[in-house]
N, C-alpha and C positions, 0 to 999 in steps of 0.2 A: 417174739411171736407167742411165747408161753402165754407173757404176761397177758396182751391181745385175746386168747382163749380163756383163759380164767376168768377175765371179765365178764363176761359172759352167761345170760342163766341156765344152770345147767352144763358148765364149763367143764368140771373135774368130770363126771359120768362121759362126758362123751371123752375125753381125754383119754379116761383108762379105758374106753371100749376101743381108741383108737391103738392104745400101748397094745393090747392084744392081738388087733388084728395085725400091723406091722411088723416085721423084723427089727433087732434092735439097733442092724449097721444106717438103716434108713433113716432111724432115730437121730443117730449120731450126726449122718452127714447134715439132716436138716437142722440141727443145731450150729453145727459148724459155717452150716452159708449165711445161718440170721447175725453170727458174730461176724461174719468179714463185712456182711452190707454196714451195721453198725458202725465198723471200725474205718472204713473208706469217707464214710458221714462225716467222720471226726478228725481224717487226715487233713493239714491243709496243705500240703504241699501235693497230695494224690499221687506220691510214690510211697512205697510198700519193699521193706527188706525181702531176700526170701524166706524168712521167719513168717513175715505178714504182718512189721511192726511196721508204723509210721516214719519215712524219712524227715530229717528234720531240715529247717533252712536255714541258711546262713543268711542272716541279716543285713540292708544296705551297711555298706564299708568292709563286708567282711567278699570272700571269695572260696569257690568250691575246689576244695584241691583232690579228695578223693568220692567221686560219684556215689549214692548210694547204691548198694548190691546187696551181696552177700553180709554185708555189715553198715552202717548206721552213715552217715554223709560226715564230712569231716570238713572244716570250714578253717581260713587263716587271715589275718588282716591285711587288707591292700593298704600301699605305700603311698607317703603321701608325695604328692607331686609325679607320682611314677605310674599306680595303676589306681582302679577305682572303682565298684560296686555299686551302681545308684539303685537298685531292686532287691527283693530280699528272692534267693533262690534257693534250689537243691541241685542245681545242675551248672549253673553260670560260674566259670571264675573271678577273675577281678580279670578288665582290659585295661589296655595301657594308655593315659593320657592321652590325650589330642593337643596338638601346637600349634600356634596360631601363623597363621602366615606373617610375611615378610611386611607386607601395609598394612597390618592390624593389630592391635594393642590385646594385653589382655584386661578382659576385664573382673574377671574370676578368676583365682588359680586353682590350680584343681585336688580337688580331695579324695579321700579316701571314698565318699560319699557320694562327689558330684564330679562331672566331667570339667575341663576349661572351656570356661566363658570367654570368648575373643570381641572384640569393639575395635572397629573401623574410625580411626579421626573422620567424623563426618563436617562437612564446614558451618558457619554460624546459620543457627535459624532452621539445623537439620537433628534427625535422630535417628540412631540406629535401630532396624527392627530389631527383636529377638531374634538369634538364632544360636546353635553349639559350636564351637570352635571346628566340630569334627565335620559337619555340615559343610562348611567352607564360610563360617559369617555370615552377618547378615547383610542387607544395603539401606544406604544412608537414603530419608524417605523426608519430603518436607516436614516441617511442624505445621500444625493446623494454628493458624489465627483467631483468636476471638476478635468478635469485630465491636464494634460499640455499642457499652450498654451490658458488654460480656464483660468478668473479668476471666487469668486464669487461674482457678482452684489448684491444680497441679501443671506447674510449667513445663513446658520440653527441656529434658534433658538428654543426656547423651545416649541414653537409651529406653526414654518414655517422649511419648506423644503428648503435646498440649493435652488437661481437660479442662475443659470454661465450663462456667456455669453464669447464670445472668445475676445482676449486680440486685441484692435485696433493698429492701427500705432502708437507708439512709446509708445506700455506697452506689459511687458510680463509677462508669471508664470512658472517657474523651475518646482513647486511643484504639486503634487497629493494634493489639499483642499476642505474642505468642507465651510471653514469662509476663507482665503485670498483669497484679491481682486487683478486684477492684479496691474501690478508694474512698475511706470515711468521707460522710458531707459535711460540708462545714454547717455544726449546728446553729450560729445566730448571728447576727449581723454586728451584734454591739450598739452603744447607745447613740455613737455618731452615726450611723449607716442607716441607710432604707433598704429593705430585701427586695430588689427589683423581681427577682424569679426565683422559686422556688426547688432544691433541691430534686432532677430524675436521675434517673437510671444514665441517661444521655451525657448529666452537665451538674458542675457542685453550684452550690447556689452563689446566686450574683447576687452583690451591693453593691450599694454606691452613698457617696459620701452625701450627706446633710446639705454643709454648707459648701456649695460649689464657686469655685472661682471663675465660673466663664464672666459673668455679670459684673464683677468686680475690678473697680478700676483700682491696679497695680499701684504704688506711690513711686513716688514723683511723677507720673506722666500727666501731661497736662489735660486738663479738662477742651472736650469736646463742645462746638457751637454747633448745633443741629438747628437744622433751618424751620422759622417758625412759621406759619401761617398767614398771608397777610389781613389787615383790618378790613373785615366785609363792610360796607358802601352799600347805603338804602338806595331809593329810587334819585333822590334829590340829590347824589352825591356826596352827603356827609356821614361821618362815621358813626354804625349802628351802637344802639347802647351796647350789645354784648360783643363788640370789637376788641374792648379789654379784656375779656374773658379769654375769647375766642384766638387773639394774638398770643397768646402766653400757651397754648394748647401746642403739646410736641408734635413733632411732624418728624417721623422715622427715616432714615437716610435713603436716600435713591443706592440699587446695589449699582452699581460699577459698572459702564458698559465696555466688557471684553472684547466685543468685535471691532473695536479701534486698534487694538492691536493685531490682530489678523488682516485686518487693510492691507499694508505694507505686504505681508506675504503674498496675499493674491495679486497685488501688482506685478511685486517680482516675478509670477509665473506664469500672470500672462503676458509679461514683455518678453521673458523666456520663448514664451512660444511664439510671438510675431514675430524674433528676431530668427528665429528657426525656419520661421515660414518662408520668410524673405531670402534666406539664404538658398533655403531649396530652390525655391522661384530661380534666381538669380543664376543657380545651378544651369538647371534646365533652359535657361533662356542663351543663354553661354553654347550650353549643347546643341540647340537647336540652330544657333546662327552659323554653327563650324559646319555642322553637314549641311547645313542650305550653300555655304560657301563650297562647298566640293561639287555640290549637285552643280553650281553654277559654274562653276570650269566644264562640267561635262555639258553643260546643258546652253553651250557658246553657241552653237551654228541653230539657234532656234532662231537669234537675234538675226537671221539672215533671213529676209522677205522672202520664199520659193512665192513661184509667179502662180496663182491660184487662177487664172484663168481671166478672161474678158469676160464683166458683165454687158450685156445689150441689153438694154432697155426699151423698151417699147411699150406700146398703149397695153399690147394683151398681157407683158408680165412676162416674157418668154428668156428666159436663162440658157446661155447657148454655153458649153465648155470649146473654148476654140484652141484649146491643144490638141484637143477630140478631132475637130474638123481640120486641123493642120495635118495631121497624120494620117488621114483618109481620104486627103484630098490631091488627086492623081500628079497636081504640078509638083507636090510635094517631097513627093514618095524617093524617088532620084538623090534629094538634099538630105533627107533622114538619116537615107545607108551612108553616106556620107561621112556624117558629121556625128559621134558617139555620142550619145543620150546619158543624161547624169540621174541621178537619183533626183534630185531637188525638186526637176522641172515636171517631176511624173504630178498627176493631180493628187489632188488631199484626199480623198476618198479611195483612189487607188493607194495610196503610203497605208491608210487605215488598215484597209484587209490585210496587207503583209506585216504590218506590226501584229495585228490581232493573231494571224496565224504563228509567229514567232513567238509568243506568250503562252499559244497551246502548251500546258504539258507534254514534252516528250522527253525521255532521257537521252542525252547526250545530242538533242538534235534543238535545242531553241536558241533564244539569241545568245545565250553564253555561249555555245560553241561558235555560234556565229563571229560572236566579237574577239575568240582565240584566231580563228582562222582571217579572221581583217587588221588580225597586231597591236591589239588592246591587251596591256598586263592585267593580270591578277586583280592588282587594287584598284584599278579604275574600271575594271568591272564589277566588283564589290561596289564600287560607291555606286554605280548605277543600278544596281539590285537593289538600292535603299531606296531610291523612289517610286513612285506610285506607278508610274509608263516606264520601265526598264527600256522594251524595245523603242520605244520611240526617243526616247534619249539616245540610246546606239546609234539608232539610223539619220538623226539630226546632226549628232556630233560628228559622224563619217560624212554625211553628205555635202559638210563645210571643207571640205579635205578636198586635196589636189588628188585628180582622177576618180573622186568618186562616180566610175559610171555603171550604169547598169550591167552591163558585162564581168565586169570587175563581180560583183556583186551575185552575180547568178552562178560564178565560178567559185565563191563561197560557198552558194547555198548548196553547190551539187558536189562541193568536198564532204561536206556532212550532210547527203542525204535527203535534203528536201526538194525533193521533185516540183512538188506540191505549189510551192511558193514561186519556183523556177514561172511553172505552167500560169501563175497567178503573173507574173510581171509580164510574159509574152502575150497575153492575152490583150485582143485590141481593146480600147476605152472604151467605154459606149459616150454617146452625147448624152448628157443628162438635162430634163429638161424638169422647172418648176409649172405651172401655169396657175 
């Protein structure tokens, strides 16, 4: 601060006018504060004895065993493999090693200076990051690939990452690597070779041999007769003068035709498959004859003529049903109650509506229960649900049967419920007429 004033024009005069007007304790102490700023400047550690000396540091490897205070920092060396100091301080001791866990190698041992460095067996084609032992390791992290065209400058090792860098003039790399560098190119071909392609980044250079042996017939093999041309023939039919020329001219081989041998195969596959076809056919036809053969046991009493009524014929065309007029005709009526009425003899048009009604959807009330309560099993009601008229197969087959009468029949229908059907058989016929 003196110094600061003195420089100054006119520095001493106003100095000693200021010595006088001041005290001289005020003097003192502003002396005493421009030395501490000074000396704080100059401390590097920025601890201060209670003197107002500089503490001093103890340097990486060493350790602080007595703090500074009242008196100066006191420093001692750490052990090696025991403790250790990596910073230079006035306050830190030495800490004690770090040990690497149980899956982990070391890879530094530890100094007075540096803590232990731990490494992880990472598997091939891997690297360990950095990290400190005390951290807990580090983790095994892929290696980066250079790809082609790259080599690598520094390979992955057990605790460095691939760095590639691209392949200069006159080195190249084929390969996807993570450790090869790239690869001198081969400078020249030599006096036998021709240099097909030229030395990139991608690929070393290619040659190829001079004197190639495709063209060249091997010894002992026998010489080849390629077929020559015949003698061209003017209009007159004799042979042109340049016939000799022209017959002696090579004529290159025909290539080989390979789809002679592919014939064969494609025979075999499609007689493969017609012998396939026919087996199916065959299959199927087999199948079909067994259930037409079941249908036709059930479908016996079809072969039995029910009497479809008298035609009469006449000029006008007039179609009489004379079941119709037997039954409504008064001498008759007496002989009806009589004599029990069968299913058979009912007309075709009346059978129709009770098969169709029988075929309605109802549960538990169509012809399969019909055919439970007239003493049809299981399977030979199955076989008549295979066919196209279930009900009229039922009611053909019963109506060839001893007793099938109406009554019979209607004491079926009203164990399961069909009224309906009942009311459809009692109901008189009408005459039906065509004209």
């Amino acid at each position: 601060m003196r110094f600061a004033v003195a420089n100054r024009p006119g520095a001493a005069a106003q100095l000693q006018g200021l010595k006088r007007r001041l005290p001289a304790g005020i003097l003192l102490l502003l002396q005493f504060l421009a030395v501490k700023v000074l000396a704080h400047q100059g401390c590097e550690s920025g601890h201060f004895t209670s003197s107002g000396d500089c503490c001093d540091l103890c340097p990486p490897g060493y350790g602080v065993t007595v703090p500074c205070n009242d008196a100066n920092t006191k420093c001692e060396p750490c052990q090696e493999n025991v403790t250790f100091s990596s910073a230079a301080s006035a306050t830190a001791p030495c800490q004690p090693c770090s040990l690497c866990p149980s899956q982990s190698l070391t890879q530094h041992s530890c100094t007075p200076a540096r803590d232990t460095l731990c490494a992880i067996s990472c598997p091939q084609e891997h690297y360990l990051s950095v990290a400190n032992g005390s951290h807990g390791g580090g983790r095994c992290l892929p290696c980066q690939v250079c790809p082609e065209g790259y080599g690598a400058l520094k390979p992955c090792g057990a605790g460095t990452d691939t760095v590639c860098q691209k392949c200069p003039d006159g080195y190249y790399s084929e390969l996807k690597s993570a450790t090869e560098p790239c690869l001198p190119c081969q400078r020249d071909c030599g006096k036998n070779k021709v240099m097909i392609q030229a030395c990139t980044p991608l690929s070393d250079t290619l040659c190829m041999e001079k004197d190639l042996q495709i063209l060249k017939r091997t010894e002992g093999e026998p010489r080849k007769d390629f077929p020559r041309r015949p003698p061209l023939l003017d209009s007159e039919g004799s042979v042109s003068p340049n016939a000799s020329s022209s017959s002696s001219e090579f004529v290159p081989p025909l290539a080989e035709d390979n789809s002679k041998n592919i014939i064969p195969v494609y025979c075999s596959i499609l007689a493969a498959v017609v012998v396939g076809l026919l087996a199916y056919v065959a299959f199927k036809c087999w199948n079909t004859c067994k259930q037409k053969h079941q249908l036709a046991k059930a479908r016996a009493g079809e072969l039995v003529a029910s009497p479809e009524g008298e035609k009469l014929h006449s000029d006008s065309g007039v179609f009489l049903d004379t079941h119709s007029l037997q039954e409504h005709h008064p001498l008759n009526k007496a002989a009806h109650k009589a004599e029990p009425q069968f299913y058979a003899n009912l007309p075709p048009h009346k059978q129709e509506e009770v098969e169709q009604l029988l075929e309605t959807p109802s549960r538990g009330k169509d012809w399969r229960s019909l055919a439970n309560h007239l003493g049809y099993e299981e399977e030979t009601i199955a076989t008549f649900g295979r066919g196209e008229a279930p009900a009229h197969t039922l009611l053909s087959d019963w109506s060839a049967k001893e007793g099938a009468t109406l009554e019979s029949l209607c004491t079926a229908l009203a164990a399961i419920e069909r009224a309906d059907v009942v009311e459809n058989l009692n109901a008189p016929a009408e005459v039906s007429s065509v004209v």
